[in-house]
N, C-alpha and C positions, 0 to 999 in steps of 0.2 A: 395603307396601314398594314401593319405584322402584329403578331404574336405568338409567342412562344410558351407552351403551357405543359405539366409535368404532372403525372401522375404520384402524388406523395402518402396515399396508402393510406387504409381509415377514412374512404370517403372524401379526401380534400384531395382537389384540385390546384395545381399551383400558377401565377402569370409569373414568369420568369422573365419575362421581356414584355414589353408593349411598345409601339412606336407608330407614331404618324408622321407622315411626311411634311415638315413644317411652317410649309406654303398653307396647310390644312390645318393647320394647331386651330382649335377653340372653336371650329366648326361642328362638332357632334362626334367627330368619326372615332375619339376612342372611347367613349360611352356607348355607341353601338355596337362597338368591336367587343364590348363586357358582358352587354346586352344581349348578343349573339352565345357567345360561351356558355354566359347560364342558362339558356334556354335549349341549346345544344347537347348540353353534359348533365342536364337536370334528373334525367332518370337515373344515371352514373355513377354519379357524385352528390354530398349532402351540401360542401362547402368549396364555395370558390373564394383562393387568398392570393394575396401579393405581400412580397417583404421590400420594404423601400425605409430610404431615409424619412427622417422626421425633417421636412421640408415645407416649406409655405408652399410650393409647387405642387407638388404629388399628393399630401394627405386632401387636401380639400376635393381633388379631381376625383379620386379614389371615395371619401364620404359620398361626395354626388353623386356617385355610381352605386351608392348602397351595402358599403364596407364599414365595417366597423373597429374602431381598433381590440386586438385579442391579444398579442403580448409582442415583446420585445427581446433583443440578444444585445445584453449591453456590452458597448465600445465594439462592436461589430466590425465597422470602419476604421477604427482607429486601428485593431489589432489586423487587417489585413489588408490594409496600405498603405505602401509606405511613404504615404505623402498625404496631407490635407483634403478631403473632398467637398467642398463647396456649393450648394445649391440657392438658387435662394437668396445668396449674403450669409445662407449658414453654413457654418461647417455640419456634416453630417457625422456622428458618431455612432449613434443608437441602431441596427435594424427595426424597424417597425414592420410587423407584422399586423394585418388589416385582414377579415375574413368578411364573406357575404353567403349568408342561407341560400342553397338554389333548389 
């Protein structure tokens, strides 16, 4: 498992990336890997967030882990690329932005 996480000012914390290796999907490892950051960054930071598609995939892995959704950058995807992006069976258009207290 990786991740890739940004300092975005004002106390939030950001996941720019997350990835498990997919022999490993739906085994725990990226709920620990969340689980590790907030505990890590908790004196640091107030809020750890991730922006993702509005996906059947990611928001529910994302709630499990204790995120909540906090706003959105609408046609995000649509205006910076230049092709369809799919998850799911959905097209992805909205950023969803998800935040969690640490």
């Amino acid at each position: 498992a990786e991740c890739v996480v940004t300092d975005e000012g004002n106390g939030i914390l950001e996941i720019k990336n997350i990835a498990v290796d997919p022999k490993y999907h739906r085994m725990g490892y990226g709920k620990v890997m969340i689980d590790f950051l907030a505990n890590k960054y908790e004196k640091e930071y107030s809020i750890l967030q991730v922006g993702t598609g509005d996906s059947p995939l990611t928001i529910p892995f994302y709630e499990k882990c204790g995120f909540v959704r906090s706003h959105s950058i609408p046609n995000f995807f649509a205006d910076n690329y230049n092709h369809p992006i799919y998850e799911g069976g959905v097209q992805l258009i909205d950023m969803v932005y998800l935040q969690r207290h640490i």
